[in-house]
N, C-alpha and C positions, 0 to 999 in steps of 0.2 A: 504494500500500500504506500502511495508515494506522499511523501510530506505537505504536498497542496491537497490532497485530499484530506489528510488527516484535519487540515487546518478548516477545514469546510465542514465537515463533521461536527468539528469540533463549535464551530461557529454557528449552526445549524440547530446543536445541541443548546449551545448557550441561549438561542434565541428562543426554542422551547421553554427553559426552561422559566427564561423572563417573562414569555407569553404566562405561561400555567400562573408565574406569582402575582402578575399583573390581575390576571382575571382571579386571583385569592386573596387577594388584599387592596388591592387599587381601584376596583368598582366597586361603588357604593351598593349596597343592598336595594330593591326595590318596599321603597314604604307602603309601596301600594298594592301589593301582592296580598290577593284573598284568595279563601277557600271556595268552591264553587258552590251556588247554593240552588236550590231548586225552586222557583217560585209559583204560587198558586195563580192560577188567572183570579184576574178581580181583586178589588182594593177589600180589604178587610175593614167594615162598620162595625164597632162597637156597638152593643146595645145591652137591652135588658131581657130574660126570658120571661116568659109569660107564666105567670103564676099558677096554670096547670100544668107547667113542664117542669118549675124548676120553684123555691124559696129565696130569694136572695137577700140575706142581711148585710148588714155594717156597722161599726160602730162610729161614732163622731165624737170631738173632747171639746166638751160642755162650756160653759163659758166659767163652770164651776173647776173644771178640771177633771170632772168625770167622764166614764167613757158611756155616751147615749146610745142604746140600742136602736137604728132604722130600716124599716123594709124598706130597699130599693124598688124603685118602681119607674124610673124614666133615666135619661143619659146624654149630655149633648157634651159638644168640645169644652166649654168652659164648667160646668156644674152638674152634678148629682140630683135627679127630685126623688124624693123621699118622707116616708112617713116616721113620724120622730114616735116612739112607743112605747115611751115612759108617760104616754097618755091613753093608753087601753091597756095597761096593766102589767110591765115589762121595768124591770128593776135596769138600773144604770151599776157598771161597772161589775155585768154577769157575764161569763163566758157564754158566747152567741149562741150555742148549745141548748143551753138553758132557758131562751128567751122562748123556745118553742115549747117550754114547758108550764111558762107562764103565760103565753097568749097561742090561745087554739089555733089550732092549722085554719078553722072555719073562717074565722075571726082576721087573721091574717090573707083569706082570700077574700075577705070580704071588702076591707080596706085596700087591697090591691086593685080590685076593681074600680071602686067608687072613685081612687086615686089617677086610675087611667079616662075616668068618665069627664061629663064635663062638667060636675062639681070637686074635680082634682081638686084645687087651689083651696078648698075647705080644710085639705087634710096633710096638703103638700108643704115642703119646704123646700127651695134650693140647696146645699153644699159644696162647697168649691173642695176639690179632691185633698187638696192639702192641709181640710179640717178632719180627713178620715184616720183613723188609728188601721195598726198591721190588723189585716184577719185571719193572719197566723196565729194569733194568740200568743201567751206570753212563755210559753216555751222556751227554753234553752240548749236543750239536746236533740237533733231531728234524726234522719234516715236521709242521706242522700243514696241517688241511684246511678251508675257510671256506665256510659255509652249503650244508653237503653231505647235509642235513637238509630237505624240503620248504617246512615251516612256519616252522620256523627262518628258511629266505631270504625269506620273507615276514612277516618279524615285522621281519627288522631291514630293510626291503629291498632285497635286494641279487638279482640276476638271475642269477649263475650259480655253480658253484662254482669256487674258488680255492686254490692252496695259499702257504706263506708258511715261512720259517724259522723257527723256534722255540728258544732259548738257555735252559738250564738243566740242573741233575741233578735229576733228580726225587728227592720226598722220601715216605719210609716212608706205611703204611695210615692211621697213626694219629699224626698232625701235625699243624700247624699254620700259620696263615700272618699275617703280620703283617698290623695296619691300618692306614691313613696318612688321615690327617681331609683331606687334598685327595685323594685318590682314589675312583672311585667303582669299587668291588670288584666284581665280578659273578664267579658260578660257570656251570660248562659241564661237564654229564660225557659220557663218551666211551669209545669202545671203542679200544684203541691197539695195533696187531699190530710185531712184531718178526721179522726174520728169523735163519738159523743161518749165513746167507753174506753176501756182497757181491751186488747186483741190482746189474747191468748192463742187463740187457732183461728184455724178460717171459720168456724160454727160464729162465733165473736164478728170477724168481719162480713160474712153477710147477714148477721142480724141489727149490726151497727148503723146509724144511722152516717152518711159520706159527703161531708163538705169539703166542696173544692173551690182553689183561690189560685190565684196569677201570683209567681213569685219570680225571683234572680235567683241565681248563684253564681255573684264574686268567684274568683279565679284569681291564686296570685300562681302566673305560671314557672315562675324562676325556681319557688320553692318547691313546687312540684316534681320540677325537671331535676333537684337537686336530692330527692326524695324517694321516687318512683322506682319501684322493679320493675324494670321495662318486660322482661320477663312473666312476669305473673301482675298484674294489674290489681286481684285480688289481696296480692298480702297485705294487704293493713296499712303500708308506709306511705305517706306522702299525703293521700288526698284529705285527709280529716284537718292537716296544718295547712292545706294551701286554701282549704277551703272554706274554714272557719275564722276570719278577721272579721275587726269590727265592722260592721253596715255588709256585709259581706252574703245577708239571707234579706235582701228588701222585702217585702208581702204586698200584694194588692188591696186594694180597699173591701173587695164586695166575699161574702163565705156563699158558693151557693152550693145549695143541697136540693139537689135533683132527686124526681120519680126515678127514673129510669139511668142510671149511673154507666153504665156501660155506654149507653147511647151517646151520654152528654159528652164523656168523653173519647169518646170514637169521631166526635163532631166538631169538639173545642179545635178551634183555629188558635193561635199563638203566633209572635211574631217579634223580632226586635229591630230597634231603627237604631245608626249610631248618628246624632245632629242631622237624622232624618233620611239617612241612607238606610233604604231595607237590607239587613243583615243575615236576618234566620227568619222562617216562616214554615209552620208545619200546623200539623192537627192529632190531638191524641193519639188515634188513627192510628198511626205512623210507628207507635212504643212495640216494642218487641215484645217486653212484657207489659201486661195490665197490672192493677192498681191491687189487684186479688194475687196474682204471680208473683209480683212485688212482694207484698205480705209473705203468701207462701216460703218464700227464700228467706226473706227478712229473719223468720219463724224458726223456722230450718236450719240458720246459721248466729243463733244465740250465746253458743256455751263459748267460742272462741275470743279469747282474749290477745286477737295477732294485733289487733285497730292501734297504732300508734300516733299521742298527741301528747306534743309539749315533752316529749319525754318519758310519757306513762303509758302503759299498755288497757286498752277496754275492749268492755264487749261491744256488741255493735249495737244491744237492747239492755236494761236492765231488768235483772229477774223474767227472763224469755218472756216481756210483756211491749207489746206498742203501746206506750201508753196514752191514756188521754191528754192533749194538748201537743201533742210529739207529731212534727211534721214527716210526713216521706213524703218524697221528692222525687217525679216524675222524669229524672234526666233528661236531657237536651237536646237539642236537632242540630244540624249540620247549620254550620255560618260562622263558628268562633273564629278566632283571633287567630288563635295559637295551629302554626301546622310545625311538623317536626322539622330537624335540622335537612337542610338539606346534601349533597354531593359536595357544594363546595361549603356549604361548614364544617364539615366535617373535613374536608382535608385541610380548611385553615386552622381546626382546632389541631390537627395531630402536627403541622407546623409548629403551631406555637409549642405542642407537648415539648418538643424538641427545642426547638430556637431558645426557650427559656429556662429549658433542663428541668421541666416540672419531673421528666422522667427517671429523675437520679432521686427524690423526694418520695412519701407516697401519694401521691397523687398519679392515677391509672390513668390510661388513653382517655377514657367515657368522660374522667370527672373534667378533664380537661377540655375536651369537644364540648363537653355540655357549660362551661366556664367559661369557651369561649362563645357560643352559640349566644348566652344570656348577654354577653357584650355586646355581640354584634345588634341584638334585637334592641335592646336599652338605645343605642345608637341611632338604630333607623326608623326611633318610636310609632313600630306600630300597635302599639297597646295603648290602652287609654291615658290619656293624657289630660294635663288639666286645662277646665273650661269644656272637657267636651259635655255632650250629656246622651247618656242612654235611655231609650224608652221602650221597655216594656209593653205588649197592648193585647189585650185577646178580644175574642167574639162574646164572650158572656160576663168574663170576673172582672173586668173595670182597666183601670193602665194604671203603670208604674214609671215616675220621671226621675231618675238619678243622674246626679250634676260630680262629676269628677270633682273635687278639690283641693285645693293645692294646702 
């Protein structure tokens, strides 16, 4: 091989080689790069169900500070109409649950109508959404559910569904949630039922009575990716910490409790806007498992204490019971934020593993890929940032406005 060749080679090689680092470090990431999302013909109208299909309560804080029990009964862009029901016999500051135990179902249909007729304005009131309280109730402990969504398990990919312990009180329709310049934010909306008892078994849940409300689940995705057995999805680590920050479980304003529970939510449209870009949009419908399957597994997977938070290991239930006021959480549809590292982060993380000699230390290829992956994204902020605002919105449980804050 003659010495002009070699030097051509060589030059050739050199010029590969600048090419490959050029395009792994010198182009900017795209900000703009989403997951693909599926959308529904037709714009989604919020409204109310008709009080032979459905009950829908809320509460509102008083001017006392207590929480008013109201039948919803009407819905426009700016206000809530509804009937306030600490005037036909309905205690303030009861879990909504209970308000069906103090004012009859009849009684409750009765005032729905009359409220829809044309002496509404007799019995109606306005509410502007950001006088609603959560109708999650005051829980602390929920059921989240993980890639219980088709496209969803195939966006982030994960092969089966999971569920996970979930820490927090949810906070009001119209809130906020702070931002952290090392976190990477991601939103998730969700359909989130409640029950009127304690689940024990499924005998329990289908004699229970099934309120269901519009909620979020917060995402912080840094600590997940720093967390996660990519491996097994189920073992306990990562989603209960990434998942539980403050404001991190919003609730919708309205609890509704349907005839027919399966229907409603085979029906429920869902949907999220980020500063009014449609994001995710799906329908019940769509859940791998139902709300009964859910339980089932829930049930099923009681005794293990793999769930890792803060540092402590739980189970996923306390005393194999759902209890009352304990949210489970419908998992989410395809549209997040968050897609995995790609080709080329992955080969800038394993540069850097090297360039910086994380690999003489203990720090593995992954932690490093994935340390550098969280840079890169911090960088080319595509996660929520502050000022923006996410909106929540479904067909029947009312909407959710959360404001990024700095």
């Amino acid at each position: 091989m003659t010495e002009v060749m070699m030097k051509r080679i060589a030059v050739t090689a050199g010029a590969i080689c600048a090419g490959f680092l050029f395009w792994i470090f010198a182009l900017n990431d795209d900000p703009g790069r989403l997951n693909p999302i599926s959308l529904e013909a037709g714009t989604l109208s919020p409204g109310v169900l008709p009080i032979e299909q459905a009950i829908t309560l809320g509460q509102v804080k008083g001017e006392d500070g207590r929480a008013v029990p109201v039948l919803i009964t009407g819905l426009s862009e700016t206000t809530v109409t509804a009937v306030d029901l600490t005037g036909h016999g309905a205690s303030a500051d009861l879990d909504l649950f209970q308000i069906l135990e103090e004012v009859p179902q009849a009684e409750l249909a009765a005032l729905y109508s009359k409220a829809v007729g044309e002496a509404g304005r007799t019995v109606t009131q306005d509410y502007p959404l950001s006088q609603f309280l959560p109708a999650a109730g005051k829980g602390h402990r929920h059921i989240g559910s993980g890639t219980n969504f088709p496209e969803h398990a195939e966006e982030t990919t994960s092969s089966s569904v999971f569920s996970f312990p979930k820490f927090g009180v949810a906070t009001p329709p119209v809130t906020s949630v702070a931002y952290d310049p090392e976190v990477l934010l991601d939103y998730e909306v969700e359909i989130c039922a409640r029950f009127d008892r304690d689940i024990a078994s499924l005998a329990d849940f289908e004699a229970a009575r099934k309120g269901f409300f519009l909620c979020g689940d917060f995402t912080d995705r840094s600590t997940l990716l720093k967390m996660i057995d990519t491996d097994n999805f189920d073992s306990g680590s990562g989603f209960s910490d990434a998942k539980s920050g403050p404001g991190y479980l919003p609730s919708g304003p309205f609890l509704v409790i349907p005839v027919d529970w399966r229907s409603f939510v085979e029906q429920e449209r869902i949907e999220t806007r980020l500063d009014g870009a449609l994001r995710q949009d799906a329908r019940g419908g769509q859940m791998i498992l139902d709300f009964g399957q859910l339980v089932e597994k829930v049930l099923d997977d009681s005794v293990s204490t793999r769930f890792l938070y803060q540092g402590d290991q739980y189970q996923l239930i306390e005393d194999a019971v759902v209890s009352t006021g304990q949210v489970l959480m419908s998992g989410t549809p395809e549209g997040v934020i968050f897609m995995p590292p790609s080709l080329r982060h992955m080969a800038r993380g394993v540069i850097r593993h090297v360039i910086t000699g994380a690999f003489v230390g203990q720090a593995s290829g992954y932690d490093s890929v994935i340390a550098s992956f969280i840079q890169d994204e911090l960088a080319a902020k595509r996660f929520l940032q502050p000022g923006q605002v996410v909106t929540y919105t479904s067909a029947s449980m009312g909407t959710i406005s959360i404001t990024v804050r700095r």
